[in-house]
LONU-592833 format. One line per field, with one value per residue (C-alpha): residue number from 1; x, y, z; residue in one letter. Coordinates in nm, 3 decimals. Example, Ala and Ser with C-alpha at 12.3 -4.5 7.8 and 13.67 -1.06 7.14 Angstrom:
BEGIN
n = (1	2);
x = (1.230	1.367);
y = (-0.450	-0.106);
z = (0.780	0.714);
res = (a	s);
***
This chain:
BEGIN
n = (1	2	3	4	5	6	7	8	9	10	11	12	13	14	15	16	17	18	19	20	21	22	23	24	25	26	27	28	29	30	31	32	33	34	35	36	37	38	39	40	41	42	43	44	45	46	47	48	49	50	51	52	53	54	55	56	57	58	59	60	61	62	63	64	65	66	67	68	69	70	71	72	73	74	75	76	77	78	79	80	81	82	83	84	85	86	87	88	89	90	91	92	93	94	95	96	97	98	99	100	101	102	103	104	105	106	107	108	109	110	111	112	113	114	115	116	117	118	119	120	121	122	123	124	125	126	127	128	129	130	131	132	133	134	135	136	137	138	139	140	141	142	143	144	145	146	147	148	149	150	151	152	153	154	155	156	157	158	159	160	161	162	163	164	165	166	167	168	169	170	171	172	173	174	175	176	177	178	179	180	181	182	183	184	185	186	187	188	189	190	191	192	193	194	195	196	197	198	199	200	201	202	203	204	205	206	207	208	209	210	211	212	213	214	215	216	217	218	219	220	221	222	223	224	225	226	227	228	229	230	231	232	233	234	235	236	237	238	239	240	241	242	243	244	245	246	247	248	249	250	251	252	253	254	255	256	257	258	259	260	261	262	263	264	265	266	267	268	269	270	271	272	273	274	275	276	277	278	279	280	281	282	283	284	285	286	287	288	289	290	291	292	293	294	295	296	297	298	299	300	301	302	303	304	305	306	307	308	309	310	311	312	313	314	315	316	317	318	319	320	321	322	323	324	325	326	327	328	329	330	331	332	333	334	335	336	337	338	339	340	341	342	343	344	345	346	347	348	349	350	351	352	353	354	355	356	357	358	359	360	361	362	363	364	365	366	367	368	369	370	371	372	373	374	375	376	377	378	379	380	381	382	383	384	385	386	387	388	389	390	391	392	393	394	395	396	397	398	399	400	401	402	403	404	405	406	407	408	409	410	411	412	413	414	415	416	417	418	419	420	421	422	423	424	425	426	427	428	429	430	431	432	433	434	435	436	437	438	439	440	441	442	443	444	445	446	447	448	449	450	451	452	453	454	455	456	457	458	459	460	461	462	463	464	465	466	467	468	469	470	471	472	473	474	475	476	477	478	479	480	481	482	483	484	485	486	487	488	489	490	491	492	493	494	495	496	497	498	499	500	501	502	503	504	505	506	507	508	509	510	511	512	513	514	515	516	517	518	519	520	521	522	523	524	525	526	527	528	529	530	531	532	533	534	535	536	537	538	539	540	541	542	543	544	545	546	547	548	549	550	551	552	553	554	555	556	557	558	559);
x = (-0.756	-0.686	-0.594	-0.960	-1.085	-0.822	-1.133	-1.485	-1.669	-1.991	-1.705	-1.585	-1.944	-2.030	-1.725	-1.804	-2.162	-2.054	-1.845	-2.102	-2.342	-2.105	-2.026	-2.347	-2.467	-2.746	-2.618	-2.971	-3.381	-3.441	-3.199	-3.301	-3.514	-3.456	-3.308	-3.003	-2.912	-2.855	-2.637	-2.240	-1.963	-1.658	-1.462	-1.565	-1.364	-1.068	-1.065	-1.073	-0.820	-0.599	-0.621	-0.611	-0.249	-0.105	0.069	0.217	0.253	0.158	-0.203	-0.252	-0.150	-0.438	-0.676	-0.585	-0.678	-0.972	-1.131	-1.033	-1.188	-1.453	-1.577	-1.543	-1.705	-2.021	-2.036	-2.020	-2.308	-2.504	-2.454	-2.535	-2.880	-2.947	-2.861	-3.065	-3.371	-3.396	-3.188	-3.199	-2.816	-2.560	-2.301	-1.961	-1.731	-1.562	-1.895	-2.126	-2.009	-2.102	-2.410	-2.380	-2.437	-2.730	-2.899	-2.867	-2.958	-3.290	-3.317	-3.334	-3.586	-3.793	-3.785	-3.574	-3.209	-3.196	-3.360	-3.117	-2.775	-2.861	-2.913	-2.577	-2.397	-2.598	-2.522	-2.143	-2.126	-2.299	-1.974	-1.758	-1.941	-1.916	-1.518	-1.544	-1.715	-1.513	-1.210	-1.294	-1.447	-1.106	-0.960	-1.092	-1.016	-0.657	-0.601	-0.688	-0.415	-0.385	-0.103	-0.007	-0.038	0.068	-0.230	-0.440	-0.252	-0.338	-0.680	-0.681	-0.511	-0.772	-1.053	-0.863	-0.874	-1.247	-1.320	-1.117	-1.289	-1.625	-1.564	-1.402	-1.731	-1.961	-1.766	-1.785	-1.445	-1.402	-1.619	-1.563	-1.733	-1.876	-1.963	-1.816	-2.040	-2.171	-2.064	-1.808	-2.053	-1.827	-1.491	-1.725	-1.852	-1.490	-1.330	-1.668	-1.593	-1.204	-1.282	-1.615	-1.356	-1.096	-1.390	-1.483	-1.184	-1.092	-1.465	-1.388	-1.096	-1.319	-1.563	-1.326	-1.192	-1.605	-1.672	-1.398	-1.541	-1.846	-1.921	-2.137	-1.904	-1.856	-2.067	-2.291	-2.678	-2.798	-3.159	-3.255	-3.535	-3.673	-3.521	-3.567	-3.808	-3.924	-4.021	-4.416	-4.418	-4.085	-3.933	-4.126	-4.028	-3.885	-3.923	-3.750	-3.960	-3.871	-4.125	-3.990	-4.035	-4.244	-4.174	-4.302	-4.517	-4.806	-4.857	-4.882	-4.896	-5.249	-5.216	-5.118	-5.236	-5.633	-5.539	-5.280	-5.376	-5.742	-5.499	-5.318	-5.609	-5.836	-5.539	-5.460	-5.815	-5.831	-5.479	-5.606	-5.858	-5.654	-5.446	-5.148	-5.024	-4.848	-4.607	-4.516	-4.229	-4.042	-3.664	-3.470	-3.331	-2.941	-3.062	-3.396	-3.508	-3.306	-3.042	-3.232	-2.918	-2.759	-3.048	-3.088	-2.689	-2.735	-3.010	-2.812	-2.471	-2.561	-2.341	-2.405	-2.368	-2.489	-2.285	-2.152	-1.808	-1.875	-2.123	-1.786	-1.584	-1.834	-1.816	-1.470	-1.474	-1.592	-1.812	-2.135	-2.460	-2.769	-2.801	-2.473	-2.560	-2.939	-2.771	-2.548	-2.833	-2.988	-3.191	-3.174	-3.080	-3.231	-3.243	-3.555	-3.441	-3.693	-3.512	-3.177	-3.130	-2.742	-2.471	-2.475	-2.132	-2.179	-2.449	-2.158	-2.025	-2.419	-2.505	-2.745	-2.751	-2.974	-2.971	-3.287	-3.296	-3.532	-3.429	-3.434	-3.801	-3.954	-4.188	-4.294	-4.555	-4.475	-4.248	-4.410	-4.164	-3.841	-4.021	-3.955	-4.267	-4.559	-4.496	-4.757	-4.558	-4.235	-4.453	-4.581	-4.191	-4.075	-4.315	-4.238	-3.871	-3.769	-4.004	-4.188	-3.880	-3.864	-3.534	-3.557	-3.721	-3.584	-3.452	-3.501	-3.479	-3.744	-3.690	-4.004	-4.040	-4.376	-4.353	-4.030	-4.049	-4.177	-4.519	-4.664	-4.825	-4.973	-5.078	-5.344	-5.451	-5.517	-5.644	-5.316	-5.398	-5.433	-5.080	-4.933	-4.634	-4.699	-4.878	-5.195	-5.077	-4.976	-5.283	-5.204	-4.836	-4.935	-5.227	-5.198	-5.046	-4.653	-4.351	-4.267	-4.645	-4.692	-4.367	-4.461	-4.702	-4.600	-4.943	-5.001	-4.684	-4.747	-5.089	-4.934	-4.706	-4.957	-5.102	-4.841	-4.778	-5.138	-5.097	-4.768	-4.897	-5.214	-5.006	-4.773	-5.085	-5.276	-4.992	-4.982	-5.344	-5.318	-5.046	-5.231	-5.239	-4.855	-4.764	-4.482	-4.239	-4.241	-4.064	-4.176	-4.023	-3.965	-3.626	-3.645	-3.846	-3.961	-3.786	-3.896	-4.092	-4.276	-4.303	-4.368	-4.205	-3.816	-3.749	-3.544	-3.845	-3.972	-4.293	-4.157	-4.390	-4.302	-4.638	-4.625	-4.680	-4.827	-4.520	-4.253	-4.425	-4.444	-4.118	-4.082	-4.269	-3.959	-3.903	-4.146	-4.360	-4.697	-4.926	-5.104	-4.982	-5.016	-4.711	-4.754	-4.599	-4.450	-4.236	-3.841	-3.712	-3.491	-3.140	-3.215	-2.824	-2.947	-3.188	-2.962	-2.806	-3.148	-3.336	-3.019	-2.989	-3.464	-3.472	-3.185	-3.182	-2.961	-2.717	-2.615	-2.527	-2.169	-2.082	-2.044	-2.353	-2.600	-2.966	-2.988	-3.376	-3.413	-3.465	-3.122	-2.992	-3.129	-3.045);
y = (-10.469	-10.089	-9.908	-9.756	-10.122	-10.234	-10.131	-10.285	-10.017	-10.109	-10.035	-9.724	-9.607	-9.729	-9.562	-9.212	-9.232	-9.311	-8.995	-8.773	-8.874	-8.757	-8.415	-8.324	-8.457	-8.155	-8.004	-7.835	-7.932	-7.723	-7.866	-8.181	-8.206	-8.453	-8.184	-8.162	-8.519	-8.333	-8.083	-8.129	-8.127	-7.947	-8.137	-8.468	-8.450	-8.285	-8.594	-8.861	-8.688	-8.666	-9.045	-9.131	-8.868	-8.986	-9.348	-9.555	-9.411	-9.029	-9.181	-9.397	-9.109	-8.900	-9.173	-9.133	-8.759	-8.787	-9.067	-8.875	-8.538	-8.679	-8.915	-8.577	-8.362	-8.608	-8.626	-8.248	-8.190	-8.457	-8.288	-7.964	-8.030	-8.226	-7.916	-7.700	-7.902	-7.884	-7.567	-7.369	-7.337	-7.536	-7.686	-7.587	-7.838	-7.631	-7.578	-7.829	-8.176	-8.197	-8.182	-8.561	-8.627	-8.428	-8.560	-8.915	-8.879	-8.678	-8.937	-9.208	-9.062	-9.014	-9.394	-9.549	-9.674	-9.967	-9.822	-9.495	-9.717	-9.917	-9.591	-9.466	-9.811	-9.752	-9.405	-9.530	-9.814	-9.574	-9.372	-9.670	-9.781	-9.436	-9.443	-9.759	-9.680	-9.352	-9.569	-9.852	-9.581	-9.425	-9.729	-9.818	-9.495	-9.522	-9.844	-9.629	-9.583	-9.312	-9.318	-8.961	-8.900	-8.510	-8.441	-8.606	-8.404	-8.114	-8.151	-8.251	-7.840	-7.693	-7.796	-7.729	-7.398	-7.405	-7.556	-7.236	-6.995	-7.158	-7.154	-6.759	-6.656	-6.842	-6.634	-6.326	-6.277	-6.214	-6.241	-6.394	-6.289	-6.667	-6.880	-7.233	-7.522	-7.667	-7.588	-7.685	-7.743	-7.964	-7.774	-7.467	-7.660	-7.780	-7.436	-7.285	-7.517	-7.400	-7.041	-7.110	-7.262	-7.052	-6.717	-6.963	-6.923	-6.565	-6.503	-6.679	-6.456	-6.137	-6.290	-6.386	-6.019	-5.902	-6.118	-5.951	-5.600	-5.599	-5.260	-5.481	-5.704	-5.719	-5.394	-5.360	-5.191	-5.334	-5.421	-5.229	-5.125	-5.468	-5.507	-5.203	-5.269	-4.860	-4.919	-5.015	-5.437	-5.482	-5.763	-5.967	-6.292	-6.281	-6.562	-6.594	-6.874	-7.003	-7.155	-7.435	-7.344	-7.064	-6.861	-6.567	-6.838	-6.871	-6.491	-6.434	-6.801	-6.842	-7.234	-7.099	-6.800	-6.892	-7.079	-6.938	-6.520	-6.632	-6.827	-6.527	-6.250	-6.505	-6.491	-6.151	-6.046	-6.292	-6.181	-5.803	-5.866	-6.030	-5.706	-5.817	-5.566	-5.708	-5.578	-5.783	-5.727	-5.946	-6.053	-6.228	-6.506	-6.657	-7.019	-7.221	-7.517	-7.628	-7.578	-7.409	-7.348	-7.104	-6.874	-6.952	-6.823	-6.545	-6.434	-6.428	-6.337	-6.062	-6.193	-6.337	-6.719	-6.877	-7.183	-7.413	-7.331	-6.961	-7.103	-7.259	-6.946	-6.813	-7.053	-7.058	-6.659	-6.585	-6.370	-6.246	-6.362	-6.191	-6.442	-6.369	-6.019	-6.078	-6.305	-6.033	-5.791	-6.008	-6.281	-6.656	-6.782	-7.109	-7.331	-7.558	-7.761	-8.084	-8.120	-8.181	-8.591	-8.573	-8.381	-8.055	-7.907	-7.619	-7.474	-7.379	-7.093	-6.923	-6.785	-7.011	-7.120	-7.393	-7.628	-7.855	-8.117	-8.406	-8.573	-8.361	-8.249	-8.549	-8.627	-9.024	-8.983	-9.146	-8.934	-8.774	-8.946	-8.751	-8.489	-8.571	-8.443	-8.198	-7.821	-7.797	-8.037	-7.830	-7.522	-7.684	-7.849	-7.457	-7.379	-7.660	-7.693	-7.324	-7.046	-7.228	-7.119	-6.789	-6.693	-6.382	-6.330	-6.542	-6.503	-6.839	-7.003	-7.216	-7.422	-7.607	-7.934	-7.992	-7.768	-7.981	-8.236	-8.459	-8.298	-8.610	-8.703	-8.325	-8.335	-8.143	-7.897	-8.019	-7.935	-7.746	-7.918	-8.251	-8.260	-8.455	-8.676	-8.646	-8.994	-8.755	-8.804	-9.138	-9.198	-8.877	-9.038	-9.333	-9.193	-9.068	-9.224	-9.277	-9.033	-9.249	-9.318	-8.892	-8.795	-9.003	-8.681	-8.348	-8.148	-8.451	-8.274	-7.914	-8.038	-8.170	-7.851	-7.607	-7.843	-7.816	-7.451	-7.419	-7.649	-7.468	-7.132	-7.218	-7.370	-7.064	-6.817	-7.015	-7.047	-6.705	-6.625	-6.886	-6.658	-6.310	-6.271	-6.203	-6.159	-6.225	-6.062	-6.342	-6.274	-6.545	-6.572	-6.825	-7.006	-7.072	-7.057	-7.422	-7.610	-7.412	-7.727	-7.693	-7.354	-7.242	-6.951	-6.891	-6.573	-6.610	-6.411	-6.517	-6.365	-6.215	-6.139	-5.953	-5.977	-5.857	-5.547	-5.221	-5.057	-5.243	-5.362	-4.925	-4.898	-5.058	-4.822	-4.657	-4.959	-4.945	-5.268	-5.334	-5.366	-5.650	-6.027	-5.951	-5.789	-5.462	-5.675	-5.404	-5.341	-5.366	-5.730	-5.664	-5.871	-6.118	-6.034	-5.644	-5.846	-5.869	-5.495	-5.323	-5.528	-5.423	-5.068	-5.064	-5.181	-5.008	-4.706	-4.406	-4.358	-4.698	-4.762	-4.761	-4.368	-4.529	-4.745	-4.489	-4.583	-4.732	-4.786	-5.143	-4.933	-4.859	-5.136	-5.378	-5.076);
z = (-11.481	-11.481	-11.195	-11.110	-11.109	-10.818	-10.495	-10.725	-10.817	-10.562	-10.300	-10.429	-10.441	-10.136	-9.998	-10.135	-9.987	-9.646	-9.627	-9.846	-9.554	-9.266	-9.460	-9.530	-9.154	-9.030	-8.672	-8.640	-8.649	-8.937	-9.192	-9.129	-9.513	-9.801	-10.024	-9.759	-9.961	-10.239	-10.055	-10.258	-10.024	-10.104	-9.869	-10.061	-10.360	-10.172	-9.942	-10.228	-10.443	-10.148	-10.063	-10.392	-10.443	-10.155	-10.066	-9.808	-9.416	-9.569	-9.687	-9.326	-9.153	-9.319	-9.305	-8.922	-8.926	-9.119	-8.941	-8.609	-8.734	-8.939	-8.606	-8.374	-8.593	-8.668	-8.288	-8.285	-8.526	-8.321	-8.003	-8.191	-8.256	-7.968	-7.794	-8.061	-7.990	-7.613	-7.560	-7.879	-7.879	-8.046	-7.801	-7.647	-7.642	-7.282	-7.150	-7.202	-7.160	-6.775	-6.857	-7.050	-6.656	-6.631	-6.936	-6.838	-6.475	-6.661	-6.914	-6.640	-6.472	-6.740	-6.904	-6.619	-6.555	-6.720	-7.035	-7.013	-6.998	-7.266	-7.481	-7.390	-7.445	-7.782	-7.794	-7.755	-8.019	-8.281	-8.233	-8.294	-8.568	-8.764	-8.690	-8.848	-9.122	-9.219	-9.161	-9.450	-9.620	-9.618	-9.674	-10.005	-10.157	-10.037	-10.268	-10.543	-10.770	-11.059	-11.304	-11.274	-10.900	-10.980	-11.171	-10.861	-10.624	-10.818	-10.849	-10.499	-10.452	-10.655	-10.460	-10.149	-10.276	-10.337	-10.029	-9.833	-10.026	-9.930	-9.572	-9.624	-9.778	-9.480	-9.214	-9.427	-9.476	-9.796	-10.137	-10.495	-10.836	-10.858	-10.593	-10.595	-10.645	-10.353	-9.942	-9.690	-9.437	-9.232	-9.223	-9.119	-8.826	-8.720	-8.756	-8.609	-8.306	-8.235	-8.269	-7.981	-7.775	-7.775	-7.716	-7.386	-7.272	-7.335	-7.191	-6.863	-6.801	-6.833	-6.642	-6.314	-6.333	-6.283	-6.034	-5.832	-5.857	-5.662	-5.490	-5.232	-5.081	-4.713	-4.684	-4.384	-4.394	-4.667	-4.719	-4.471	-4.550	-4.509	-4.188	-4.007	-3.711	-3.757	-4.106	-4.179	-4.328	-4.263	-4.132	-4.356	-4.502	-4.833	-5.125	-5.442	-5.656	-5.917	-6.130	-6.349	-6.722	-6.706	-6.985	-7.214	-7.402	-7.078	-7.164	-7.552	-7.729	-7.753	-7.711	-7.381	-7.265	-7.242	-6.941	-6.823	-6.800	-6.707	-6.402	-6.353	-6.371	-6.124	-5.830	-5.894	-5.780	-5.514	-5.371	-5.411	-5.219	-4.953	-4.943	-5.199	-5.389	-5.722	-5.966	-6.287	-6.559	-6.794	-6.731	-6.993	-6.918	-6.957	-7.077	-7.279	-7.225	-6.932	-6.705	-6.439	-6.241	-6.478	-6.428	-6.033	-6.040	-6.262	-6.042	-5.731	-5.833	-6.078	-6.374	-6.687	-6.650	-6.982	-6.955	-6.714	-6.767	-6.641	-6.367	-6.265	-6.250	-6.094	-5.758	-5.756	-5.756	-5.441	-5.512	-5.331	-5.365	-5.271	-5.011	-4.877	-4.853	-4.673	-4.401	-4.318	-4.304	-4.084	-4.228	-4.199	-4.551	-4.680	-5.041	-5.102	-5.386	-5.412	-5.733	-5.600	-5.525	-5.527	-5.326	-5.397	-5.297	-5.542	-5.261	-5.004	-5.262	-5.243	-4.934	-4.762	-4.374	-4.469	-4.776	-4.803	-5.116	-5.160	-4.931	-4.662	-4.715	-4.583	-4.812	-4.806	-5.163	-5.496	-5.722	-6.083	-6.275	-6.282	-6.077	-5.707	-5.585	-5.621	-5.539	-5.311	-5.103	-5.137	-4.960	-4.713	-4.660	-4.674	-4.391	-4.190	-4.164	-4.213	-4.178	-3.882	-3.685	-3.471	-3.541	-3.741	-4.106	-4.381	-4.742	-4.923	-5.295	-5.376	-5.710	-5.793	-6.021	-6.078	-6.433	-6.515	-6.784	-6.854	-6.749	-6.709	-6.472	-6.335	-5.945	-5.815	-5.533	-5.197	-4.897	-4.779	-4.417	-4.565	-4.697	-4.455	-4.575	-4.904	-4.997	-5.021	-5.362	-5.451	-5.677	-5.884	-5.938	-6.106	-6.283	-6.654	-6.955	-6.917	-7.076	-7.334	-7.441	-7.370	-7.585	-7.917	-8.020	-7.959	-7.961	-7.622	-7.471	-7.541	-7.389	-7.063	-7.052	-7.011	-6.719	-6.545	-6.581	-6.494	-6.132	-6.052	-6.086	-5.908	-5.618	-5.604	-5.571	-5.317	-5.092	-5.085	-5.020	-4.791	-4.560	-4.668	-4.279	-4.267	-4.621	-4.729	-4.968	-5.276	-5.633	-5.828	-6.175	-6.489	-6.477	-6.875	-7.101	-7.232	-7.537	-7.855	-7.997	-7.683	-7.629	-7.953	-7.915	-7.958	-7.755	-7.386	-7.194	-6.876	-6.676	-6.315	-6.055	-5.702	-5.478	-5.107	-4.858	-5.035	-4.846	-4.999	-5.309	-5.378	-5.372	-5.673	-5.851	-6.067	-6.225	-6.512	-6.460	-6.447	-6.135	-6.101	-6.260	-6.615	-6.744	-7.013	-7.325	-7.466	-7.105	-7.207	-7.112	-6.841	-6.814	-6.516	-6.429	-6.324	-6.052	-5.771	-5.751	-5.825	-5.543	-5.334	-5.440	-5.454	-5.060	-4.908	-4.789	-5.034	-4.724	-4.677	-5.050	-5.155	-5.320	-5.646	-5.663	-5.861	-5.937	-6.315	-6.443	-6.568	-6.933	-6.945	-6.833	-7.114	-7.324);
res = (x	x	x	x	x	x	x	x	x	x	x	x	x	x	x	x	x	x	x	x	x	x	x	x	x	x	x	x	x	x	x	x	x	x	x	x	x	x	x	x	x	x	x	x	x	x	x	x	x	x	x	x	x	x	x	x	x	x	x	x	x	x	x	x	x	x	x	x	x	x	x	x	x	x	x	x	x	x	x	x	x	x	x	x	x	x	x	x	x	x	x	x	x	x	x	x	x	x	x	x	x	x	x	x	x	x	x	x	x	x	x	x	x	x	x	x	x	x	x	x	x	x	x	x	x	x	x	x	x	x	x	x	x	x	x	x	x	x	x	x	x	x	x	x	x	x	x	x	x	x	x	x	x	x	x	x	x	x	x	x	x	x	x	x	x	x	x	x	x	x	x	x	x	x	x	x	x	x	x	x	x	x	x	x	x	x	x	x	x	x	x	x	x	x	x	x	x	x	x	x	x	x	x	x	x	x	x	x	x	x	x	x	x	x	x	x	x	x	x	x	x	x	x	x	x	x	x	x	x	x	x	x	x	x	x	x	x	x	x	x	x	x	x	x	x	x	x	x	x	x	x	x	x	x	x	x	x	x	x	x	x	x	x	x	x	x	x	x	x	x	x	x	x	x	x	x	x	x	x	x	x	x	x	x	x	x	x	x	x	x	x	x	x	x	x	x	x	x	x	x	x	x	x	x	x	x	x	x	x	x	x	x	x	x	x	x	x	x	x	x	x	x	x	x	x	x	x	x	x	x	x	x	x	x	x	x	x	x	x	x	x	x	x	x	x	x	x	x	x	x	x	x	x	x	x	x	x	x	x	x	x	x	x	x	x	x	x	x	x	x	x	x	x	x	x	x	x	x	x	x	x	x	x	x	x	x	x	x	x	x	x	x	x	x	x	x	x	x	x	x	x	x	x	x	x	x	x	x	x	x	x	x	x	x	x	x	x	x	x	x	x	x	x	x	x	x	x	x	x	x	x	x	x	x	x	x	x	x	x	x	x	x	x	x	x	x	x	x	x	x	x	x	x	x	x	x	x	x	x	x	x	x	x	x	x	x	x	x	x	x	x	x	x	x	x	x	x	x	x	x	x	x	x	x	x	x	x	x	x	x	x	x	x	x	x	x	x	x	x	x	x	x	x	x	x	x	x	x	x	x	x	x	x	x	x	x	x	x	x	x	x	x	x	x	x	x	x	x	x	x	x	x	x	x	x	x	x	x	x	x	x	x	x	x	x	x	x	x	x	x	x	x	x	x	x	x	x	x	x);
***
């Protein structure tokens, strides 16, 4: 029996594929082809000849280390294009793993609890099994025994080598005359990973010194001119809407934009004629896909939060909001968040007097799925509970669901009187095919997407017709734009809409957007971070901004 013989050669071979699979594992959509089989890892031969050089407690302690690595980077890649497919980013390690909550509380809503734990018990023992794996795969290579272990330890150098270079010319640090064969894929993504983490951090301590310097904090006068009782339309409500995954795509995707722009064009006459006057502009947004909240904060706080880990700095930095700053110009500060089913203590760092989630909105109907109910409901809930009051205008947040996925089933318009408690709508709940039955063919969910943009936008526009009598001030925007296998479109883009007063709605005319719903498409995308100063600096008058606040154009400030 020679020494190659001692592991049978089906084992060996079964050995090598098992760790030629994790190496060559995709971390995006796109890679994921046949001909990425074929792909050679470098690191391959550098990890056999190692085993196979080293013996005793120096090869267990690098089967150790290469199951440990080998498990966390297969995770890695997995959690890469999970994130590439519904947020068209790969994922950070610092930023991203509270959202593991997130997705499961989603996930559950979408096919139910019981369903959603078994996935992630599966989800679990899939992780366990591929430590297992690359540890007998390890294994049997270890038992491998060469009679001259320097020439193996050698070889085992030289492709070290190789594999160094390969990873050198991927990050563009340096060049050689001839390429070596085949890619380090997985060292790439590893080292890729620890040089992400460590830029998190280093970002988050830029970040905590910028949320410190705010030129607006605990200043008095602002937004004046929507609260001076001299001033024409002032003292008018004013509503930030977000519109759940309303994005670039409703406006130039032609799956899309039929429906959508005819929606658009047929409210923008209908509010003209109610005496709306309209502005419309493109903002580009921190996030895609999901995570609604980053670009609810970046709104707000004026900063870029693209990840939760800054969204985090950013509550514990104290800085200002823009609701902060409209209750101490003298509005009434409110959140409607139907979406919200959990405690939210993150909402006592923003601003708002009142905090409303779905629980609190009293609505009695069936939910749509994950969505907790329609957005026609949510209005109605808004009028109700907060702007019925007499206590002064009001600055609120609305965050609607009905656009959220899974888009299944889509409500529709009622009789805004008929409303009631909600159960108006129990037989739209439960009509329509389920998620799981609507997600097996994606042309059926790009289908059910542009419903739902279609119902949300028609809700938003109707409620305000349906208050034309005392208009009030309502920016309505896109939180994300939609997963790009949805979307089908990959840019960050989302529509933004400011519809109120002629008075104030002029003012706005320096900004370089276009009247009416339908945005120019060749206006400059402005950063959704510049939103909170230039509404501050647009409706306050020039005396009672700080000296070294001076007017920027949104132009230059994407520029």
């Amino acid at each position: 029996m020679t020494d190659w013989a001692r592991p049978s050669v089906l084992r060996l071979i079964l050995a090598a594929v098992i760790l030629h699979l994790a190496l060559i594992q995709p971390n995006h959509p796109a890679a994921m082809t046949w001909q990425a089989l074929w792909l050679f890892p470098l690191e391959l031969p550098v990890i056999m000849l190692a085993l196979i050089a080293l013996s005793g407690k120096w090869a267990m302690l690098l089967r150790v280390l290469l199951t440990a690595c080998l498990t966390l980077v297969t995770v890695l890649k997995t959690a890469d294009f999970g994130m590439f497919t519904a947020l068209a980013r790969g994922f950070n390690p610092v930023a991203d793993l509270v959202l593991i909550d997130a997705g499961m509380r989603l996930l559950a809503g979408s096919i139910g609890m019981i369903p959603a734990l078994l996935a992630a018990l599966a989800a679990v023992l899939a992780v366990c099994a591929i430590g297992w794996l690359i540890w007998w795969a390890t294994g049997v290579l270890a038992k491998v025994t060469l009679p001259r272990r320097r020439a193996a330890g050698a070889g085992a150098a030289l492709f070290a080598v190789l594999a160094i270079a390969e990873i050198g010319m991927a990050l563009g640090r340096w060049s050689l005359p001839v390429a070596p064969p085949g890619a380090a894929f997985t060292a790439r993504v590893g080292y890729e990973r620890v040089q992400l983490v460590r830029q998190t951090i280093t970002d988050l301590r830029a970040f905590r010194i910028a949320a410190r310097q705010d030129p607006f904090a605990e200043r008095t006068g602002l937004l004046d001119r929507l609260t001076d009782e001299s001033a024409n339309a002032a003292n008018r409500d004013v509503l930030v809407v977000f519109v759940e995954s309303y994005g670039r795509t409703s406006l130039e995707t032609p799956f899309y934009a039929g429906t959508h722009r005819a929606t658009l064009l047929a409210a923008e006459a209908r509010l003209r004629d109610a005496g709306y006057a309209m502005a419309s502009g493109l903002l580009v947004a921190p996030t895609r896909g999901g995570q609604s909240w980053l670009s609810h904060a970046t709104f707000a706080n004026g900063l870029w939060i693209n990840d939760q880990t800054r969204y985090g700095a950013m509550l514990a930095s104290g800085r200002e909001t823009l609701f902060h700053i409209a209750a101490r110009s003298g509005f009434r500060t409110a959140a409607v968040m139907p979406q919200i089913t959990l405690d939210w203590p993150e909402s006592e760092a923003m601003g708002f007097d009142t905090v409303l989630a779905a629980a609190d909105l009293g609505y009695r109907g069936a939910p749509f799925n994950w969505v907790t109910m329609p957005d026609q409901f949510t209005f109605t809930a808004l009028d109700r509970l907060v702007r019925a009051r007499e206590e002064g205008p009001v600055f609120a947040q609305l965050a609607l669901g009905s656009s959220h996925a899974p888009w299944t089933p889509v409500p529709d318009l009622v009789p805004w009187d008929e409303v009631g408690d909600g159960r108006i709508f129990n037989d739209m709940a439960a009509a329509g095919d389920p998620p799981e039955m609507v997600w097996r063919d994606r042309d059926r969910v790009r289908e059910q997407y542009r419903k739902a943009i279609n119902y949300a936008l028609r809700t938003v526009f109707d409620y305000a017709a349906l208050h034309a009598d005392a208009p009030p001030l309502m920016i309505i925007l896109g939180d994300h734009q939609a997963a790009d296998f949805v979307a089908l479109e990959d840019r960050p883009d989302v529509p933004i809409h400011i519809i109120g007063p002629p008075d104030l709605v002029a003012q706005l005319k320096g900004w370089g957007w276009q009247e009416g719903l339908i945005p120019d498409p060749d206006v400059a995308p402005m950063a959704m971070d510049r939103m909170r100063d230039l509404l501050i600096e647009t409706f306050t008058t020039p005396a009672a901004l700080p000296p070294e606040v001076l007017p920027v154009s949104p132009r230059e400030a994407v520029e």
